[in-house]
N, C-alpha and C positions, 0 to 999 in steps of 0.2 A: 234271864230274869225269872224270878220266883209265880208261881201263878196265886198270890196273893192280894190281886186287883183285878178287882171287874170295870166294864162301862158298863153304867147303871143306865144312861138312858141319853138320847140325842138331841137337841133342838133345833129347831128352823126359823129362820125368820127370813120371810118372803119380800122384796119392794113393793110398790104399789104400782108398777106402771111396769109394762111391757113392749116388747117392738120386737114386729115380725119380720120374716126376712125380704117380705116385699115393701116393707115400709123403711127399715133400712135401703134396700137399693135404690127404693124410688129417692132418699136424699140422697146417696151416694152419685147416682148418676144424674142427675139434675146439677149437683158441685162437679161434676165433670165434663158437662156441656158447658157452664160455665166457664171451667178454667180454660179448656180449646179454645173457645170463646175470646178469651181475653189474650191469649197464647196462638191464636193465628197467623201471626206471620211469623213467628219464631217456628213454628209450627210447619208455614210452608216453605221455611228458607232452611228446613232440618236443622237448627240449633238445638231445640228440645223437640221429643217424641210427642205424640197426642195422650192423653190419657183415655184407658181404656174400660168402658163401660164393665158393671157386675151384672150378676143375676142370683136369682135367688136358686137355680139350678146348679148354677155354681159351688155356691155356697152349700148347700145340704150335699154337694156329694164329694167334694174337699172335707166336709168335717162332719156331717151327721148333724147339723145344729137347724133347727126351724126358726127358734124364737128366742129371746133373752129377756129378764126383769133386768131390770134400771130403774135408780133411785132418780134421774131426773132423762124424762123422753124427750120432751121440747128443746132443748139445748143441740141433741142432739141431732134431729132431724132438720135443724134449720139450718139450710145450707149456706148461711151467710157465718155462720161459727162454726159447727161440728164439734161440737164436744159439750159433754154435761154444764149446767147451771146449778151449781152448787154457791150456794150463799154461804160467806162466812160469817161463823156465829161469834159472839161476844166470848169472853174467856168463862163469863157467868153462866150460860148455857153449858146444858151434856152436848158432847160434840157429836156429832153423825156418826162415827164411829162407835163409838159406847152407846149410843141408843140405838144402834142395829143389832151388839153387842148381848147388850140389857134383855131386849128382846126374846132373842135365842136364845138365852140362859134360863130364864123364866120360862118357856118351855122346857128345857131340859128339866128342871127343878118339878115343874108340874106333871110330868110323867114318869119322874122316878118315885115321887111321893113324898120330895125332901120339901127343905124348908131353906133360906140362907144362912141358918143356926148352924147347917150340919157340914157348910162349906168351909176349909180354912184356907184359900188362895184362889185367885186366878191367874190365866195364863193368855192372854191375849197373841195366838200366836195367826201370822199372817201372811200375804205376800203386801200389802201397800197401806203403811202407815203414815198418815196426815199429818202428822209431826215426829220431832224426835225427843221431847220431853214436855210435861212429865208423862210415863206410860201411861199408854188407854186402856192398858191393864188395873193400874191403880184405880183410875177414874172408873173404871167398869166398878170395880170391886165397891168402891165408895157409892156408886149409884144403888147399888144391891144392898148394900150395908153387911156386907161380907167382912169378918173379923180377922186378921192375918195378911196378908201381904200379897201383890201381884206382881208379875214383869210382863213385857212385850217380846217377843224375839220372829225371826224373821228368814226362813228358808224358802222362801217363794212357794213353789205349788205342793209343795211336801211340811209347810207348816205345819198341818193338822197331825200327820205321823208323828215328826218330830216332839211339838208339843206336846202327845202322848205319852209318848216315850220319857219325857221329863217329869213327866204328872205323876208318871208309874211308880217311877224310880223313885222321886220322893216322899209317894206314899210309901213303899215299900220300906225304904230309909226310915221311915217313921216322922217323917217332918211334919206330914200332913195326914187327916184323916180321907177327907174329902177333897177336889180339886177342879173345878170348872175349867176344860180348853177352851176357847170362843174363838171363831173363826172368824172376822169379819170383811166380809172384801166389797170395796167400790173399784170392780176392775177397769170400770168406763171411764173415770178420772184418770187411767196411765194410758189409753188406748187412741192410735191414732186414727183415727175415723176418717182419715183423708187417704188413706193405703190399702188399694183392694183388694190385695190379700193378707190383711190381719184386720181391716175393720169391722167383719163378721164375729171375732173371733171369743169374745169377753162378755160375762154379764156380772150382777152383782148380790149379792145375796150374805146371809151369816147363818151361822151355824154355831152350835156349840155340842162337848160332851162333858156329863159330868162321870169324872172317873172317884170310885171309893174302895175303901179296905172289904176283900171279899169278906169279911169276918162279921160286917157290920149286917144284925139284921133286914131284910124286907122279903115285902110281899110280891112285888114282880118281878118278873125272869128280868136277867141281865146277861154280859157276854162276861164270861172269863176271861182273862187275856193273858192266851198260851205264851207271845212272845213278840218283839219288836227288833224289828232289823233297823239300821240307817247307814246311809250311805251316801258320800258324796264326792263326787270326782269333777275338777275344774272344768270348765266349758263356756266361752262367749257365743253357743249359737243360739242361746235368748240369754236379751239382756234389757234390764230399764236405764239408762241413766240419769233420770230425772231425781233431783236432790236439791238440799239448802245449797252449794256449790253453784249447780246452775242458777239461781234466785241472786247468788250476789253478784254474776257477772250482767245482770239485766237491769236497767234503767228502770224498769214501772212495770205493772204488771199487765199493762196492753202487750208492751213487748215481747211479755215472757209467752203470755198465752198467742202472740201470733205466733214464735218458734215452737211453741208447746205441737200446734195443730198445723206446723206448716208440715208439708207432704213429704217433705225431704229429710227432716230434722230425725235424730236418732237418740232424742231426750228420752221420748215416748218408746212403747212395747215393739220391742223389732227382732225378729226370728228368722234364723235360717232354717226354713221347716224340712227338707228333705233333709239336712245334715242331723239336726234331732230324731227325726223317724228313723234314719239308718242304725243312729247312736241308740236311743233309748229302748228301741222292742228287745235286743237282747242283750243288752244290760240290767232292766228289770225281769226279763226271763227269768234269766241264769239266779238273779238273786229270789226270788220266790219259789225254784225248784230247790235250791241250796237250801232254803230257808225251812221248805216244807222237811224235807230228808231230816234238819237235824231236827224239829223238834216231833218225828215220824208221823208225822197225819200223811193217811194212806190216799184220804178220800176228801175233797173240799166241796162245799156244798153251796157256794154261793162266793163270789168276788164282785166286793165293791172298788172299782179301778178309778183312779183320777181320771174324770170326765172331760178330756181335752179332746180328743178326738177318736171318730169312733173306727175306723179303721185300725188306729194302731193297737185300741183294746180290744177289737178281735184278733188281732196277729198275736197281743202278749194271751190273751185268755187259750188259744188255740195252741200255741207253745206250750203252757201249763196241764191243760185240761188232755191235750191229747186230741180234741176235735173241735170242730167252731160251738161257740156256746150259745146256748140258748139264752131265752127273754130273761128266765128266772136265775139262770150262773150267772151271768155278770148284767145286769141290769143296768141300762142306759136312760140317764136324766139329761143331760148334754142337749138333748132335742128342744128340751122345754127351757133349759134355764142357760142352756151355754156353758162355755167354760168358766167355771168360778176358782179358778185357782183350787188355795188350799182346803177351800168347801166341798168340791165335788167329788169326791167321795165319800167323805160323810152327808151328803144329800142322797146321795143312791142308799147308803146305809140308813137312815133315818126313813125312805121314805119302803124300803124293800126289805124286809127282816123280823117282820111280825107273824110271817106264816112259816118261819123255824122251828122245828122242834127241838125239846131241850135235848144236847148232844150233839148238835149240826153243828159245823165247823163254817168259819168264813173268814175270807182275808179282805181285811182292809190296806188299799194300795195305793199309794202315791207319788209320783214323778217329776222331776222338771227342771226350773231354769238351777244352775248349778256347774251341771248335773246332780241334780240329788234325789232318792229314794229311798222310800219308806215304807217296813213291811208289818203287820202289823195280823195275826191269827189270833183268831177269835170262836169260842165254841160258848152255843149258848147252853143256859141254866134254865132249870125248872123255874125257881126262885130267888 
């Protein structure tokens, strides 16, 4: 692709409530004294296993994660449910999504210096959309009062790349001048909080980038964007099944939400975590060395990685770089906010990239269910 499109600037938008990882296990294992509890003689008669307490030592050193935002904590901590308290809103209301959305956009806008005059689409791109029509793309756009047109599209943890890549292209095409991506993830709504090892493993948050025609005046640095890779190769070793499909085979929606949160069910977020670590560290390698070679940057100065776990972004950063990376090469948010899907790396880019000089190179990077990847080199500008 042509290097005729910058990202002009990022946004954030944070929940309001948080949960640490000692407050997650204290409900986690409190729902697992219980269920022994209730499962004691199946228990002593070996029909099923006992279920096996967590710890928050556990957890930070499986994944590098302390803490998560969550748009609803109570839900989730009460061990008689386990899973978020999301009310539904009327069809008159902006739904949770577009006002996470909305949010993050308006930051990006307010720190590139634009205005929703200079936008002509959005891209609502994600891993878990709350419905399948009309887009929350549109809706975002209409909340804004954005002139032009939106879609939704959906590659799980590589959304944010992908939708780049789309944005790029049709500026570039000439379709659009300007182009908002928005990230929005409520990852606690797919997560099953009943499973030891994945219910640390998700938080929730949104993000947005607005991408423009480099041609177009401003006053503050932006990134160039040297070039965008995508890639994607079949794989069931994460997968959601939860859809409109599952909702017609269920009676009422007590129903749904006890199979939603029951421990065994495979509706909710389920990974084969060793079979993806073995897959993805050099599958993404390989594509970000390839990537670098062809559009020759000698030298990267900074990789923002999808924030899933932090062992595997040392092993990809270490592949790349040549040694283990420091705080400042590949910068780690995943502690504080968890794995946001297709956010988390535009969270490390948003929050890590302002003590760049113009000329520094950085790749934005992202991974996941699919398989799919997303490479994405960036050199910033004066202005």
């Amino acid at each position: 692709m042509r290097s005729s499109v910058v990202l002009a600037a990022t946004g954030l938008f944070t929940p309001p409530h948080a949960i640490s990882n000692d407050e997650l296990v204290g409900a986690y294992n409190a729902w697992v004294g219980r269920w022994n509890d209730q499962h004691a003689a199946q228990i002593a008669a070996g029909e099923v296993e006992a279920k096996q307490p967590s710890s928050s030592e556990f957890i930070e050193k499986a994944s590098g994660i302390r803490s998560r935002f969550v748009m609803d904590r109570s839900g989730i901590l009460d061990v008689t449910r386990m899973a978020p308290r999301l009310p539904r809103r009327s069809n008159d209301e902006l739904s949770i999504l577009a006002e996470m959305s909305v949010a993050a956009c308006e930051d990006a806008l307010a720190r590139a210096g634009r205005t929703v005059a200079d936008v002509d689409a959005v891209i609502v791109a994600c891993s878990n959309l709350q419905r399948a029509y009309p887009a929350i793309a549109v809706e975002v756009q209409h909340a804004l009062g954005v002139r032009g047109f939106g879609f939704d599209m959906n590659v799980a943890c590589s959304s944010a790349t992908f939708g780049l890549r789309a944005a790029a292209d049709m500026i570039t095409a000439g379709s659009a001048r300007a182009i908002l991506v928005v990230n929005p993830e409520i990852c606690s709504a797919h997560l099953n909080f009943k499973d030891r090892d994945c219910h640390f493993i998700f938080g929730d948050v949104a993000t947005a980038m607005l991408l423009e025609r480099a041609d177009l005046p401003r006053e503050k640095p932006a990134f160039e964007i040297l070039g965008a890779r995508l890639e994607t190769s079949f794989s069931n070793n994460i997968r959601n099944n939860l859809g409109f499909l599952n909702r017609a085979e269920s009676a009422d929606d007590a129903e749904l939400l006890s199979r939603m949160t029951a421990p065994d069910t495979d509706l909710l977020f389920v990974q084969e975590g060793r079979k993806v670590f073995k897959d993805i560290i050099p599958m993404v390698s390989r594509m970000i060395v390839a990537h670098m070679d062809e559009l020759r940057i000698e030298k990267l100065d900074r990789m923002w990685l999808h924030q899933a776990n932090l062992n595997m972004n040392r092993l990809i950063a270490t592949k790349v770089l040549g040694h283990e990376p420091s705080a400042e090469e590949a910068p780690v948010v995943l502690d504080r906010f968890a794995n946001t899907s297709s956010a988390g790396s535009v969270i490390a880019l948003h929050l890590h990239h302002e003590d760049l000089a113009p000329g520094a190179a950085g790749l934005l990077c992202s991974f996941g269910a699919g398989y799919s990847a997303g490479t994405v080199f960036l050199r910033r500008t004066a202005s």
